[in-house]
C-alpha positions as CSV (number, residue, x, y, z in Angstrom):
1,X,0.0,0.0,0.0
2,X,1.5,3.7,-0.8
3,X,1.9,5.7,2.4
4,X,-0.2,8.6,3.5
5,X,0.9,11.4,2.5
6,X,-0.6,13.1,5.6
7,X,2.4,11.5,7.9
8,X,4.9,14.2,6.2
9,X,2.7,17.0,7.0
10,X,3.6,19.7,9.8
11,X,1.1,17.8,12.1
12,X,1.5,13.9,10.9
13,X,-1.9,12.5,10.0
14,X,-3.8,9.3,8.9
15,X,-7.1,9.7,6.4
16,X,-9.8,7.6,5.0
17,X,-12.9,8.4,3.3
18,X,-15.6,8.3,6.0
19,X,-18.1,9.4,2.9
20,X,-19.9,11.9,5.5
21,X,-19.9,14.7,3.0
22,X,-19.1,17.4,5.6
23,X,-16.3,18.4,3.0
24,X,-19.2,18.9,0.7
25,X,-21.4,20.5,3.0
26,X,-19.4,22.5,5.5
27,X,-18.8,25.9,5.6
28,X,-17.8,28.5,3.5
29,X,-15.4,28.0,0.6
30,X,-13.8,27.2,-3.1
31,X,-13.6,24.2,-5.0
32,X,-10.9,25.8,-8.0
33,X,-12.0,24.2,-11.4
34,X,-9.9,24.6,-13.5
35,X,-11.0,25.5,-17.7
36,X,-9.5,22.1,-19.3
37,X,-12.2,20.3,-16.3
38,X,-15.0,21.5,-17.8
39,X,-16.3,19.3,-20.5
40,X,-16.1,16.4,-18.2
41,X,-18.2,17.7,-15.2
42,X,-20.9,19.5,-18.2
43,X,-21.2,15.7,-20.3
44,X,-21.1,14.2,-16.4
45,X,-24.5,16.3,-15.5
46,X,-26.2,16.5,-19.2
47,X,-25.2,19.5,-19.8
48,X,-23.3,21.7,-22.1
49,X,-20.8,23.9,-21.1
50,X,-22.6,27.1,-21.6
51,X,-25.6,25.6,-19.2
52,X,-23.2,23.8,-16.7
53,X,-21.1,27.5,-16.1
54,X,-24.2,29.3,-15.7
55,X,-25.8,27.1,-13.1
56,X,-22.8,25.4,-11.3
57,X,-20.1,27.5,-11.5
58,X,-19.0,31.4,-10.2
59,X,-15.6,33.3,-10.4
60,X,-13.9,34.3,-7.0
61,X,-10.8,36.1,-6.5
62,X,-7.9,33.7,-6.7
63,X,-5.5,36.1,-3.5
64,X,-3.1,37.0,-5.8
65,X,-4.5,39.7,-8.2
66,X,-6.7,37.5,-10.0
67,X,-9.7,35.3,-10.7
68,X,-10.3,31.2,-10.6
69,X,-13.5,29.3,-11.4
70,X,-14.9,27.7,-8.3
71,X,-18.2,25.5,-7.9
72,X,-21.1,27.1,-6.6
73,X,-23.3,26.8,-3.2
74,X,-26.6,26.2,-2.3
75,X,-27.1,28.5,0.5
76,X,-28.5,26.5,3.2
77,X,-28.1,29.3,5.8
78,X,-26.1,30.0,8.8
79,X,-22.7,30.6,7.4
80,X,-22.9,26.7,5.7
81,X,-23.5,25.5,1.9
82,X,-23.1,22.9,0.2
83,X,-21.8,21.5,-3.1
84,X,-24.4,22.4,-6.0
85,X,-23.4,18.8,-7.0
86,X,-24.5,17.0,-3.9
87,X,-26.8,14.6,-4.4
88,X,-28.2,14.0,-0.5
89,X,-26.1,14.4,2.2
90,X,-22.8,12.3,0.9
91,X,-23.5,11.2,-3.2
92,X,-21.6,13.0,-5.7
93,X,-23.7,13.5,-9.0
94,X,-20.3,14.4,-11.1
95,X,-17.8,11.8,-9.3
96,X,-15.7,10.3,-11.7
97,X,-15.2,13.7,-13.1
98,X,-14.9,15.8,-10.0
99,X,-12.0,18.4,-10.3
100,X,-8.7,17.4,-8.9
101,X,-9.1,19.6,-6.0
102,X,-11.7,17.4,-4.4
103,X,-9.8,14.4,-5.6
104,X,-6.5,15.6,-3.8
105,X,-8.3,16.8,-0.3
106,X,-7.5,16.6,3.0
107,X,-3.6,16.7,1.0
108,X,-3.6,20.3,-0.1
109,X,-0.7,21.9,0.7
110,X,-2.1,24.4,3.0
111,X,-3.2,21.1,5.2
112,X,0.2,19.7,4.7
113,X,2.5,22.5,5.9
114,X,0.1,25.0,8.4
115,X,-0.9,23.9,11.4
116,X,-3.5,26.3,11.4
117,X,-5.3,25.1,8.2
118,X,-4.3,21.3,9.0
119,X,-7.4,22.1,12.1
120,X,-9.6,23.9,10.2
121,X,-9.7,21.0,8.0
122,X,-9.6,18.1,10.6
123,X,-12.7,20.4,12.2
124,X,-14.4,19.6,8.7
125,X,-13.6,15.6,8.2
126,X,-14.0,12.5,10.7
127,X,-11.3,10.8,8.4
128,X,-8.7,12.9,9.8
129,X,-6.9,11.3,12.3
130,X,-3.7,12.5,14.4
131,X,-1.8,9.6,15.5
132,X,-1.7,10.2,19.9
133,X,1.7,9.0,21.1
134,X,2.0,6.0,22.0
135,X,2.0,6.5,26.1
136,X,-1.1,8.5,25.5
137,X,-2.7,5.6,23.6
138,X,-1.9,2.8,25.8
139,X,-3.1,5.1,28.7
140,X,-6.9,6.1,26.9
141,X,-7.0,2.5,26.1
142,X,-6.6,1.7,29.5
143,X,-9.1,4.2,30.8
144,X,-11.8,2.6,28.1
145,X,-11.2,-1.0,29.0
146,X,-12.2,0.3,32.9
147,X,-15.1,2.1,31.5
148,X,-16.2,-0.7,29.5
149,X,-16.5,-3.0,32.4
150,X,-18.3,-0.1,34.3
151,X,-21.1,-0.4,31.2
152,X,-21.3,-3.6,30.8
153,X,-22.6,-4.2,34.4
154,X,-24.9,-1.6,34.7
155,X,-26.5,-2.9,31.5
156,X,-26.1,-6.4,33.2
157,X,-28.0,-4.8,36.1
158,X,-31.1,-4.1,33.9
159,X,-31.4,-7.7,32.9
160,X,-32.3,-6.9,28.9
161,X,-32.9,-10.4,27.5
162,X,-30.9,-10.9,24.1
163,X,-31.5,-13.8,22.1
164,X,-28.5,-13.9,20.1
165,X,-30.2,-13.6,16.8
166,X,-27.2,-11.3,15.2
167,X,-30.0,-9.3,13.4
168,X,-28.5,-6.3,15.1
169,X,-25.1,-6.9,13.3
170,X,-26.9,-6.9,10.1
171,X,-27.3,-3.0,9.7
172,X,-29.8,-3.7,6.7
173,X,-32.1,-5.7,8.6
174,X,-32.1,-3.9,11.5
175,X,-32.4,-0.6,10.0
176,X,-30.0,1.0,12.3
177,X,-26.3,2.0,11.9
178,X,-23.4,1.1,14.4
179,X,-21.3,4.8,15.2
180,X,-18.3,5.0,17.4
181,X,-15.1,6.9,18.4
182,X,-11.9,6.9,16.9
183,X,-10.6,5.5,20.2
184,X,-13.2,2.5,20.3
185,X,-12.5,1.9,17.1
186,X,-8.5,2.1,17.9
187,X,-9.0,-0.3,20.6
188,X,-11.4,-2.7,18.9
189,X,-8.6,-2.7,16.3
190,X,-6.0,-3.0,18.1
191,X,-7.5,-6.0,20.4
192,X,-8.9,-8.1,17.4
193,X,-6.5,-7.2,14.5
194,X,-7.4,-10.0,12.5
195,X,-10.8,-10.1,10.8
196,X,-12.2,-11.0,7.2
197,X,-14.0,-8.7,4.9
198,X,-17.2,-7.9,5.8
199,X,-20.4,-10.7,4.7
200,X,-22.1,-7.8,3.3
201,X,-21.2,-3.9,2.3
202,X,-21.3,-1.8,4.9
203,X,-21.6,-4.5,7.9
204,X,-18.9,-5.2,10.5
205,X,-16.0,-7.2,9.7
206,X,-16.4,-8.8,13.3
207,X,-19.9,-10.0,12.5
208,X,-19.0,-13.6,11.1
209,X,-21.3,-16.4,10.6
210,X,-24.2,-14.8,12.5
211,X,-21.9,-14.1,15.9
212,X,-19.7,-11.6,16.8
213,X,-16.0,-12.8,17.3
214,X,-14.8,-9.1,19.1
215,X,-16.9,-9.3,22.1
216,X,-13.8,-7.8,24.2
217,X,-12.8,-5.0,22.2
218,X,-17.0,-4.2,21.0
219,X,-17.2,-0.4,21.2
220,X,-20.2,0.9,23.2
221,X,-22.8,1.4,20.6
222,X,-22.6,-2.9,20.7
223,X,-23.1,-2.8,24.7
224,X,-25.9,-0.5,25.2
225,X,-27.8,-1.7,21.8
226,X,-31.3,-4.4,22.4
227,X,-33.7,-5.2,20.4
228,X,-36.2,-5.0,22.7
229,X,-38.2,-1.6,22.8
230,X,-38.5,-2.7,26.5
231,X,-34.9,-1.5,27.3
232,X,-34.3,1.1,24.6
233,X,-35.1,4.6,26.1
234,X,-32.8,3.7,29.5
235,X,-30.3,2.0,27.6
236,X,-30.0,5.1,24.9
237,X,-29.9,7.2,28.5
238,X,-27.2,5.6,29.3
239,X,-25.3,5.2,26.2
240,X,-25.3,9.2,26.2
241,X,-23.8,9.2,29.3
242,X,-21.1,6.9,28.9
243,X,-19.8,8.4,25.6
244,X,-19.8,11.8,27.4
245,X,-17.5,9.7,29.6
246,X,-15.5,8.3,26.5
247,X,-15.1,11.8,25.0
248,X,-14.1,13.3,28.5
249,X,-11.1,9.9,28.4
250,X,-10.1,11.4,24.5
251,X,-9.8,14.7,26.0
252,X,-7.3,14.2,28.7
253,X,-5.0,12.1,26.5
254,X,-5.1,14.7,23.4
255,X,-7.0,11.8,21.1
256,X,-8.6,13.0,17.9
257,X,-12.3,13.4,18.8
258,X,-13.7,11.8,14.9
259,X,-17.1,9.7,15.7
260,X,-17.8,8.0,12.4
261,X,-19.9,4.6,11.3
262,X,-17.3,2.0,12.7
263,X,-17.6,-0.3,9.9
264,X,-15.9,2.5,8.3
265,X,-13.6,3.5,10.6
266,X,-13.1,-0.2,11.6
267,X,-11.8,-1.0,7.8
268,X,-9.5,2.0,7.9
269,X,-7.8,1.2,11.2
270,X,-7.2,-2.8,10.1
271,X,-5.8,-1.7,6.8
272,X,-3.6,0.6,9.0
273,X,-2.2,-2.0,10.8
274,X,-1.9,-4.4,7.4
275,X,0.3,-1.2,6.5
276,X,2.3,-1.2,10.1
């Protein structure tokens, strides 16, 4: 695998593609097309160039005396737009034809070499992650194994009956989605490094054969999760409470604070340690 180009920036960094869209979506900003990109993204949305410039594109001024051809916004209020491109909240409708400077993000040079702009744009993208020194890690990990006992007998304590179905492993079925923290998922990763690709897009890699084979290293959303409606309003109580906990553990050891869908983050963190 090629190295990430992140871990020679001024603050070293890991990324994956999360697919949240907050690039897309958040705040204020430019996405430069250049002239020789513009036949692509027109035949990509049906359009001819004339029509595409008119309704998806707007000159800004480039900070040096001049002009550059940027995509345009859909103002959605409150100092935020999005991509005019956007289809939902994370599809792009052009792609395979999207400019290079969306293709080449978080690794603009800006991001690379100031600190400054490397956290304004780690504020934007849960793929982001610094790597915490190693002291720091073993010491949050520590802090979460403690706090994962502490859960798992309160939930223990409210006798929820689970009948080991595995339904709630399968996302589709259940019709739910499994989110954690970069630390649970540096944990869970780090506990149970070895684990096939996932039975079905999108699902755990953990879930295999109906069971799950991480039950140590499970991040909390697993824990606190029944499918009893019986349980659910004190169980999602408490699930609140104890990631206010988790985030409070991330804080004092300077870990990244990215909460994504921990299939996601999950896949990214074994393929970091295929790369180790």
């Amino acid at each position: 695998m090629t190295p990430d180009p992140g871990l020679e920036g001024a603050v070293p960094f890991r990324w994956s593609c999360l697919r949240s869209g907050r690039c897309c979506t958040v705040g204020r900003g430019r996405v430069r097309v250049e002239e020789d990109e513009v036949p692509a993204l027109a035949e990509a949305c049906g359009l001819s160039e004339e029509a595409f410039a008119a309704r998806h594109l707007r000159t800004l001024p480039d900070g040096e005396g001049g002009v550059l051809l940027s995509l345009t916004e859909r103002d959605e209020g409150g100092g935020s737009g999005r991509c005019s491109l956007l289809e939902g909240s994370n599809t792009c409708t052009v792609y395979e034809a999207r400019p290079e400077h969306c293709r080449t993000f978080p690794y603009w040079r800006g991001v690379l070499e100031d600190p400054e702009a490397f956290e304004r744009a780690r504020a934007v993208c849960p793929g982001i992650r610094v790597e915490p020194a190693p002291e720091a890690r073993r010491a949050a990990f520590a802090e979460l194994e403690a706090l994962y006992a502490e859960v798992d007998d309160w939930v223990a304590g409210g006798r929820p009956v689970c009948l080991a179905r595995g339904v709630c492993c399968r996302f589709e079925e259940a019709g739910h989605e499994l989110w954690a923290t970069a630390l649970e998922a540096d944990y869970c990763a780090e506990r149970h490094p070895e684990a096939p690709r996932p039975e079905a897009p999108g699902r755990c890699a953990y879930h295999v054969g109906g069971r799950c084979t991480a039950r140590e290293g499970r991040p909390l959303g697993c824990r606190t999760y029944f499918c009893h409606d019986g349980y659910r309003e004190a169980l999602e109580t408490g699930h609140e409470r104890f990631l206010a906990r988790i985030r409070e553990i991330e804080a004092r050891h300077g870990y990244a604070p990215a909460y994504g869908r921990f299939p996601d983050l999950l896949e990214a963190r074994l393929e970091r340690e295929e790369l180790a």
